[in-house]
N, C-alpha and C positions, 0 to 999 in steps of 0.2 A: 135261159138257164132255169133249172128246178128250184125252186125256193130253198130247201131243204139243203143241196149243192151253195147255193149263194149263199146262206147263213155260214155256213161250215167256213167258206173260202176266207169269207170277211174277218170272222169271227179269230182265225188262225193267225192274220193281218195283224189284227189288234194283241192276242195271246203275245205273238212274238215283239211286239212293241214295249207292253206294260205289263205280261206276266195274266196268269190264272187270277189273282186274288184280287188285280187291283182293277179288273177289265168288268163291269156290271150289264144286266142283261140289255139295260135304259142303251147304251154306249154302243154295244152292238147293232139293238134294231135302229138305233140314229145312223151305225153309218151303213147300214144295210137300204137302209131309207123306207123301214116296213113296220107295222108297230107289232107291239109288244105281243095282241094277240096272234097273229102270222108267225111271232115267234115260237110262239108254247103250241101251235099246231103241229109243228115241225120236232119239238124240244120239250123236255119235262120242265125240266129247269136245268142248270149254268153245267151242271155237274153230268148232266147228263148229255149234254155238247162237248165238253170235253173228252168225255169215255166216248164219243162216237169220234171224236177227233184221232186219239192216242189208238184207234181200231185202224183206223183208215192209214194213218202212219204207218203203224207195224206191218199192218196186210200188206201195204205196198211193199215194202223191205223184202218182206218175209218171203211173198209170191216169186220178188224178180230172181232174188237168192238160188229160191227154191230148182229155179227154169234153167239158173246157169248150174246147179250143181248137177239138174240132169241133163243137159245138153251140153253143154263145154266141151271141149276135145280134153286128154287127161293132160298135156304137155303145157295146157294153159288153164286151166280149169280152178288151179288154187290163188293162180296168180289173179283171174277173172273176180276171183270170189273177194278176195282183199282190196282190190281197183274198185267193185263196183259198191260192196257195203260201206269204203269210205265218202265216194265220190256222190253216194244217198243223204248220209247224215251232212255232208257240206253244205249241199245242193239246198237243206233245208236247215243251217243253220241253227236261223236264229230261234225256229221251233223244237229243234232239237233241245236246243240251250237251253229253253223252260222247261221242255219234256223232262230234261234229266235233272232241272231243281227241281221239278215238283215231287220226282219221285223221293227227294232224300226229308220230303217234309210231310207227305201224304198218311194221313190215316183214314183215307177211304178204302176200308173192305174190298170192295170192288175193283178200285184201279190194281191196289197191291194183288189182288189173285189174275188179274189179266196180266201184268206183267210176268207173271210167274206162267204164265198159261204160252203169253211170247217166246219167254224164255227157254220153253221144254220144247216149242217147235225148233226154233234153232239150235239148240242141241240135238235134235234130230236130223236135222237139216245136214250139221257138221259132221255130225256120225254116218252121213250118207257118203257125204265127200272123201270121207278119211278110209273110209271101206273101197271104196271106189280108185281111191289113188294108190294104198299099199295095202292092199289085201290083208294075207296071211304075215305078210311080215309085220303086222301092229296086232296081231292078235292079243297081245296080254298088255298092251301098251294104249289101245285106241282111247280108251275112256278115260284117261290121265291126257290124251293130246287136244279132246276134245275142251278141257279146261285149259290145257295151255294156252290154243286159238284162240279162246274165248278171253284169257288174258288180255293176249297180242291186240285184237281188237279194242278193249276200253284203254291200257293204257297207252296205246298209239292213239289213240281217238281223243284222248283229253288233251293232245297239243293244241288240236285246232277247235276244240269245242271250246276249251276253259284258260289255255293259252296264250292264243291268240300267233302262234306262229306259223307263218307261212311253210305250207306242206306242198312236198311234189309225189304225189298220190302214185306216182308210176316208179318212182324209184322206194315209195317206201311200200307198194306193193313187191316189190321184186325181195327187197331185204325181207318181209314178211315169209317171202316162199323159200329163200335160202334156211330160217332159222325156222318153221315146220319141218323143214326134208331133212335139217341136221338132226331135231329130236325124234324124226319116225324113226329115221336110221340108227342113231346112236343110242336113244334115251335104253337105259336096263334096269331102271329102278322105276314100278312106276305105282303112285300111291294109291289111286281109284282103280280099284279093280274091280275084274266081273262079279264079285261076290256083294258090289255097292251096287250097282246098275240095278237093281230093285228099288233098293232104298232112294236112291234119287232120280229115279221116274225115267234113266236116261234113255233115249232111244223108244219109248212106251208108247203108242200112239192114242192122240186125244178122237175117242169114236165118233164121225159125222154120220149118219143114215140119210139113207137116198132122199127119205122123207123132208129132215132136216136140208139137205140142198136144194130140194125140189122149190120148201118155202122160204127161202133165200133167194133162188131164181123168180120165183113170184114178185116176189118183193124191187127188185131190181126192175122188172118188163114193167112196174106199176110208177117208176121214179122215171125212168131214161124216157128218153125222145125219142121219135123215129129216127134207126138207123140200123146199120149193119152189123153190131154189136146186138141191138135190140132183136133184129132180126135171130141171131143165130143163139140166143139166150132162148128163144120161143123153138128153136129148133134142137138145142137140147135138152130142154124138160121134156119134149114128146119122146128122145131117145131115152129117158131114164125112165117113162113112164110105161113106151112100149120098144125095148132095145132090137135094134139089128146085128145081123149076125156080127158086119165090119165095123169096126172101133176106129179103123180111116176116118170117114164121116164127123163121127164125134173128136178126135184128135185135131181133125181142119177146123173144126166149130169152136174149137177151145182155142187153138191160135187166133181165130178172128176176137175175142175179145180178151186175149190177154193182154194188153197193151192198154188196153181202154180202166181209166183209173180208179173207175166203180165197179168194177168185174172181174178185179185180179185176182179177189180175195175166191171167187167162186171158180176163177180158172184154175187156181192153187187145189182147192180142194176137189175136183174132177176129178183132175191127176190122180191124187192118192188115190181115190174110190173106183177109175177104173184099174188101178195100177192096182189095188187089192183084191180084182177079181181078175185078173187074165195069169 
């Protein structure tokens, strides 16, 4: 395993045990078994392991989201999206759990704008879905439903984050899809309107350049291992760098490493960047 991957893993171990504040750099390279300097070659410092932490989180969320909102059939598509964004934050708990007290005590600059930064993809994300499932019929309505969802998800999510009560994800995704479909349909008042979608960035997309994915994909062939994923990382930087007519190719390449949990975040952002030129 990459050092770099082994600190992260361990270090998430510890987080969700005893919290950001109380976890020291000494504690991690102890139970990593690696000293201090293998640490800081990897890490600036504590703070800067964690923002790589709270990255690798969201990318994951955000990429798998992303893949059901454009692949889904429409008949199961909402109900996909509410199953699998609970069945994430569970799956990861107890990191969760700190994730979301750190955020209510953080005054690091930096974490505060990346959340804000997660934030505005998923609200994009949402807004893709909601166009996609009732077209024309949410037109003066969508960006009021996109807070709704965005409701629906935290306070259904504090049952089993800060609760503790046992959820059946399958029946509270279904109730979630019944009570979307009654406010597309029904809602007639709706208080965000197209005239705010400026002012709150809704739908706006954050600009990547080839350039910018290119040394992301660098970056990645220089961490990972040999493999099939590594392989096809090396096979799509020569297609960004020298493109072929078919986008087949590049679509098979991007399925080989979506899945793979260090390249989701690059498979995610593919997407967009051919999906903004074809």
């Amino acid at each position: 395993m990459i050092k770099k991957q082994l600190i992260m893993e361990k270090a998430l171990e510890l987080f969700a045990k005893q919290g950001f504040e109380s976890t020291s750099v000494q504690q991690i390279t102890d139970y990593c078994g690696i000293s201090k300097g293998a640490f800081y070659l990897s890490f600036r410092s504590k703070d800067e392991l964690i923002l790589t932490l709270m990255d690798h989180f969201m990318m994951q969320i955000t990429s798998d989201i992303d893949h059901i909102v454009k692949t889904s059939k429409n008949d199961s598509l909402l109900y996909d999206f509410y199953y699998a964004t609970y069945s994430y934050f569970y799956k990861h708990l107890d990191f969760a759990m700190t994730f979301m007290k750190e955020q209510t005590r953080t005054f690091n600059e930096e974490f505060i704008l990346k959340m804000r930064y997660y934030d505005k993809l998923n609200e994009k994300v949402i807004l893709t879905m909601i166009e996609r499932l009732y077209g024309e019929e949410v037109k003066y309505s969508k960006y009021d439903l996109i807070y709704c969802i965005k409701g629906f998800m935290k306070m259904y999510g504090e049952l089993f984050l800060f609760k503790n009560i046992p959820v059946d994800f399958h029946l509270l995704a279904e109730s979630l899809v019944e009570k979307t479909n009654i406010l597309a349909k029904y809602m007639t008042i709706s208080f965000i309107t197209d005239e705010h979608k400026t002012l709150l960035d809704i739908g706006l997309d954050g600009v990547v350049t080839k350039e910018q994915i290119t040394e992301m994909i660098d970056q990645k062939i220089e961490e990972m291992e040999e493999s099939i994923e590594k392989d096809s990382l090396i096979l799509l930087k020569e297609q960004l760098l020298n493109p072929s007519p078919s986008l087949a190719i590049v679509k098979g390449l991007i399925e080989n490493i979506r899945n793979h949990p260090h390249c989701k975040w690059v498979a995610f952002l593919l997407r967009d960047f051919y999906k903004s030129i074809t």
